[in-house]
Each structure stands twice: as C-alpha cells, then as structure tokens.
N, C-alpha and C positions, 0 to 999 in steps of 0.2 A: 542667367541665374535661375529662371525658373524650369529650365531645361532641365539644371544641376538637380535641383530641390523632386524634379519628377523620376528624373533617373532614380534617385537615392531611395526611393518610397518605392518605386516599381525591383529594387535588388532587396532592400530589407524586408518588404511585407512578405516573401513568402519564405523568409530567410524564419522569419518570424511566428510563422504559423507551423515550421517544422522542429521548431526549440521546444522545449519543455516536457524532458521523460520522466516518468516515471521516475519514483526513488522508493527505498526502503531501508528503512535504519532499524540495526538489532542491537537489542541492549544485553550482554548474556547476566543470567542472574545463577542458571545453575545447570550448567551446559552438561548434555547425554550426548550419547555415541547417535550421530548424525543419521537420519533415516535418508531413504532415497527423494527426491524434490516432488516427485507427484505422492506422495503417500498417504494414505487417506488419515482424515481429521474430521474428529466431531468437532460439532460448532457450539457456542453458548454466548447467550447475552447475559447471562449473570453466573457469578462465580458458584452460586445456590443451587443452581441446576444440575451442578456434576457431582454424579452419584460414587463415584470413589475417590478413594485416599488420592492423593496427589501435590505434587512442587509444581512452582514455575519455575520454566528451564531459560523462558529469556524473554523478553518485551518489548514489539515491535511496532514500529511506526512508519504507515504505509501513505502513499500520495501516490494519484493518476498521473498520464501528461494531463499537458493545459491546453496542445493542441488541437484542432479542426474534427485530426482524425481519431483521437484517443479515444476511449471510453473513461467518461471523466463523472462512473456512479462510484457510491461508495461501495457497492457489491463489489468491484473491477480493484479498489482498491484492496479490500479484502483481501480477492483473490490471488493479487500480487506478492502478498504477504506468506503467502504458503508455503511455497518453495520453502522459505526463510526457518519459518517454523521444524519444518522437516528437518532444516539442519541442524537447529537446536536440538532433536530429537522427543521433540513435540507426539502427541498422543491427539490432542484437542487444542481449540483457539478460544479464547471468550475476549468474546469484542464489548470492549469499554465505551468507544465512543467510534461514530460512524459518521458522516454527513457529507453535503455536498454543496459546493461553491457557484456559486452563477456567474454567469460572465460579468468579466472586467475589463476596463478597459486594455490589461495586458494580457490576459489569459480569454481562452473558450469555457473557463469554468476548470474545477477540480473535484477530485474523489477523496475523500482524505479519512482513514482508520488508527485508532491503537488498537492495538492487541493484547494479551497473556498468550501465549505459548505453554500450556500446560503439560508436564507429562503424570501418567496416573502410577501410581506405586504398588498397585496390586496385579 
C-alpha cells in the first residue's frame, strides 16, 4: 500500500508541475480589422493619460502558467495579452488591474492582468 501511495506521488508531482498554461480571454466590444500579433502598442495605467479621440475595441483578461517554469509576473501577463489586442485591432492597452499571486498550495504562484484594448480614432 505504501508502494502504491509513492508510485502515485512520484507520476503526479511532475505531471503537476507541467499543468497550468497560460490563458487569455477576449471580450470584443467593438472589433477593427485585425493588426499583425507583434504590433506595437502604447501602454497606459489610466484611461487619462491617452492623448487622442479613441473606442475600445475589446477587453481582455490575461493569467500566467502556475508552473515551476512559467514567468508568473504581472508584466508576462501583460505581455501575453498582446497578441490578442493586435487582433482586436488595438492601437494601445491601459491596464486596469495588474498583480501577482504567491504560492499555493496548488500553484508556483500566478500573473494575473485586465486590459482595454483601445483603438485611437484620429
């Protein structure tokens, strides 16, 4: 039984520590003709800070993995989120909320972001 119980722990633990990707959920709000994934984007922590006319094209919500080897800052989070923006055909991001998770008992910790995906009208 205790054979059982060590086998089990020695195939789950690293079964365990390669689960948990990344994700990224897009909400469209007011979709443009898709830019290319790396496309450059200004950034902003407040919607105040952007100096032209502008919509939002769509609102996105980003998470790190949780595992070993992920990068689990909110920055990586962020960054994950780009691509996504681009598709919306985004101009700019202004980040709502940003933070980071510490380890838990299930996870290495997580990166966790919302977005605006803005695009500018002028």
């Amino acid at each position: 039984m205790k054979k059982n119980i060590l086998t089990l722990l020695a195939i789950s633990l690293p079964v365990l520590t390669l689960l948990g990707c990344s994700s990224v959920g897009v909400h469209p709000v007011s979709m443009g003709s898709a830019k290319p994934s790396n496309c450059p984007l200004d950034q902003y922590v407040s919607e105040g800070d952007i100096e032209h006319p502008y919509e939002v094209a769509c609102m996105i919500t980003s998470k790190t993995g949780t595992t070993l080897m992920h990068d689990k800052s909110a920055s990586a989070a962020i960054d994950n989120a780009r691509a996504d923006a681009c598709a919306c055909g985004a101009d700019a991001i202004v980040i709502e909320t940003a933070e980071e998770e510490g380890i838990t008992l299930m996870t290495w910790g997580q990166g966790k972001a919302q977005l605006k995906a803005v695009r500018y009208l002028d």
